[in-house]
C-alpha positions in Angstrom: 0.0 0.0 0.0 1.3 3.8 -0.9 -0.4 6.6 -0.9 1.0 7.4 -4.0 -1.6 8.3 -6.8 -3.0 5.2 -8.9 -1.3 6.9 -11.6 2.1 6.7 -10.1 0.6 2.6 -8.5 0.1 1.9 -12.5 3.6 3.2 -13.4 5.3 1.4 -10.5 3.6 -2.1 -11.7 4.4 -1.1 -15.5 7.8 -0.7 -14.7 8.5 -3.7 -12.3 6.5 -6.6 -14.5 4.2 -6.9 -11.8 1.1 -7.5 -13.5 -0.1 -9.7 -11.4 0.3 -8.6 -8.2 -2.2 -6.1 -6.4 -1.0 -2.6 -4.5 -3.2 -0.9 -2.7 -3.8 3.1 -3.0 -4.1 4.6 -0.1 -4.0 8.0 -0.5 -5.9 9.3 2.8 -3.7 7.0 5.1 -7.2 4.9 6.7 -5.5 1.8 5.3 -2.2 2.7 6.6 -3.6 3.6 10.6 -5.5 0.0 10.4 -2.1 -1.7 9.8 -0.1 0.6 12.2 2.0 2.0 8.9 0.6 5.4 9.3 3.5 8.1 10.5 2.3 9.7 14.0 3.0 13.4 12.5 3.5 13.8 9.0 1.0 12.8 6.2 3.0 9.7 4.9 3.5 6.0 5.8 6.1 4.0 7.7 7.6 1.1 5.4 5.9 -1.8 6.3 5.8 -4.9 4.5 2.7 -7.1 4.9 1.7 -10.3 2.6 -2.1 -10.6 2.9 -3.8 -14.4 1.9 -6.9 -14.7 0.2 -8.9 -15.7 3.5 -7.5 -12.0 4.4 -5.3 -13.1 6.6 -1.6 -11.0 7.4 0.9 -14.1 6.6 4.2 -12.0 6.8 4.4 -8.3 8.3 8.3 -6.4 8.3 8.3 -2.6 9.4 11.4 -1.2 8.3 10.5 2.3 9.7 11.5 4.4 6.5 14.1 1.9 5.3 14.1 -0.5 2.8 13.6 -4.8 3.0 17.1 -6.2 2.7 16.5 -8.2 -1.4 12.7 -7.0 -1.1 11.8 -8.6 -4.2 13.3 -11.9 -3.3 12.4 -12.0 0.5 9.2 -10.6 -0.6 8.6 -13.5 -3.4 10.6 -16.6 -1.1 7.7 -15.7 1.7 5.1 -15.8 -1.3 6.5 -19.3 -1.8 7.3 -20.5 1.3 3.4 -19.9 2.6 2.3 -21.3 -0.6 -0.1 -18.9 -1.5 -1.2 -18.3 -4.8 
């Protein structure tokens, strides 16, 4: 989730090959405050990582504060695997 715009969401996925993957928009923050990603004074999220199963259920959460996932894509995609979720 970002609360980038879905333009910028679109661009992201374009550029990556992830076109089957879902990110969420979240440009008021509402989804960020419900998984404790929202910043406690300025108008942008923490980075937190979270893998989310189709029963809706968090399988893998990481909050990195502002940095970045060590390998994100490959962490990211081993905990895809590992959890077998499709």
């Amino acid at each position: 989730m970002s609360r980038d715009s879905s333009e910028s969401h679109r661009n992201f996925i374009a550029k990556h090959k992830l076109n089957e993957m879902t990110l969420l928009v979240d440009e008021k923050g509402k989804i960020a405050k419900l998984y404790d990603a929202d910043h406690w004074l300025l108008p942008l999220s923490k980075r937190v990582y979270i893998i989310i199963d189709k029963k809706m259920n968090i399988i893998y959460r990481k909050d990195m504060g502002f940095g970045l996932l060590e390998n994100q894509t490959e962490t990211l995609l081993g905990e895809i695997d590992h959890n077998k979720i499709e």
